[in-house]
C-alpha positions in Angstrom: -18.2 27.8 10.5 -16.3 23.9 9.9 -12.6 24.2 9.7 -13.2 22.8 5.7 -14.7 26.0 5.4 -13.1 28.5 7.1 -9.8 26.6 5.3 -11.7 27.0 1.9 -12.1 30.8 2.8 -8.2 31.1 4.0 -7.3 29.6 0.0 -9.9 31.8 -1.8 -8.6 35.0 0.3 -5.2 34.4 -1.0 -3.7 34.1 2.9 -2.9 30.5 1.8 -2.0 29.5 -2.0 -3.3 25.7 -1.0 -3.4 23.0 1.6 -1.7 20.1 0.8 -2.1 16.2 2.8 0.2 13.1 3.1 3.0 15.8 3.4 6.6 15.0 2.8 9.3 17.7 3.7 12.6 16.9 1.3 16.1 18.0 2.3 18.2 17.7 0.0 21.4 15.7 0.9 24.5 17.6 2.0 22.2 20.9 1.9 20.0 23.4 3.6 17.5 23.3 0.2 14.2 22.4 1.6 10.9 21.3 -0.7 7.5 19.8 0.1 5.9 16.6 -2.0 2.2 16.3 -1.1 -1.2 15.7 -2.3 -3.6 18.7 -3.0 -6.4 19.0 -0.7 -7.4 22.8 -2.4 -5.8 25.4 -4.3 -6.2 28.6 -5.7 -4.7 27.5 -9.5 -7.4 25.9 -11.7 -4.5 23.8 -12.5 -4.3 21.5 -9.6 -7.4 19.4 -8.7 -7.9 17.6 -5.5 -5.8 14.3 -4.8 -2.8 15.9 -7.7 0.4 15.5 -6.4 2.3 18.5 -5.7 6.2 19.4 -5.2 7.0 23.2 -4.1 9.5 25.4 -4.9 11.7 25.4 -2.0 11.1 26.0 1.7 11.6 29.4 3.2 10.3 29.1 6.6 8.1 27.4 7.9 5.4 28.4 10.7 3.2 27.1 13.4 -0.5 28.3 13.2 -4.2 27.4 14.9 -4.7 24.8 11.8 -1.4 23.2 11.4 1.9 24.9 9.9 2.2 27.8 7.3 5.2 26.6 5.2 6.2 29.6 2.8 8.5 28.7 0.0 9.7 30.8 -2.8 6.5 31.0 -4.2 3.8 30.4 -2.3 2.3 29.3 1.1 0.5 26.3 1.8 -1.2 25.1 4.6 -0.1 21.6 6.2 -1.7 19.6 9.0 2.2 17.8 9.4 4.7 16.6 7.6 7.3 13.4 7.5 10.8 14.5 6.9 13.2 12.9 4.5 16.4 13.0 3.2 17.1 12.9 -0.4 20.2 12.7 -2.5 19.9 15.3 -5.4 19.9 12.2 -7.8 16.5 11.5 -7.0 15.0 15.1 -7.4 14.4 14.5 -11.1 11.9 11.5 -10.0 10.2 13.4 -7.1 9.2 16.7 -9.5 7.9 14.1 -12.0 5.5 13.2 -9.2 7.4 9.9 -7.4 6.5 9.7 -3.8 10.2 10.5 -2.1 10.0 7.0 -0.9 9.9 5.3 -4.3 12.4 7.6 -5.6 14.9 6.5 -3.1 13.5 2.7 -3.8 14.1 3.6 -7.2 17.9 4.6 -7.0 18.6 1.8 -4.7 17.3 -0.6 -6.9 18.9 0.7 -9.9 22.6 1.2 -7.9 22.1 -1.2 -4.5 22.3 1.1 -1.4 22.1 4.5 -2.2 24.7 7.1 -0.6 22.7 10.0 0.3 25.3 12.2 -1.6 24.8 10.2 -4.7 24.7 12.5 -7.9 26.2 15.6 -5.7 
């Protein structure tokens, strides 16, 4: 059996929620509040089609497995191959859950205020 499939199995047996690509794991600024921003790859709500962005709820652990990583959050799990971590000042949530890549938000809020202080809008 591929890894696609035996992936596709882990999402339709519910041991995943969905499996998520291009991976960012947020910190929030002056926190331990943890979220992911990614792409969907699968997942088991009709709601989210390949290639939609996705943010999580936030992180509660996060786990090494034979595939990648297991990151639980509130919510869910989702399966990860890796992820690029980034700091974020809470200003810039508001941009990232309307689907800005973390980057651009950041861009965003430096462009609009010159260098951003990562405890901006705390």
């Amino acid at each position: 059996m591929s890894l696609k499939n035996e992936v596709s199995d882990k999402v339709t047996n519910s041991i995943v929620t969905g499996v998520l690509r291009d991976v960012r794991l947020c910190t929030v600024t002056g926190t331990d509040v943890q979220f992911l921003f990614g792409y969907v790859t699968m997942h088991v709500s009709p709601r989210y089609a390949e290639g939609d962005w996705f943010a999580s709820s936030y992180v509660v652990d996060i786990n090494d497995c034979e595939d990648g990583m297991l990151v639980n959050t509130a919510n869910s799990t989702y399966m990860v191959s890796g992820y690029k971590p980034i700091e974020i000042p809470s200003a810039a949530i508001t941009n990232i859950r309307m689907g800005t890549q973390p980057e651009k938000a950041l861009a965003l809020l430096e462009g609009a205020y010159g260098k951003v202080d990562k405890s901006c809008g705390d």
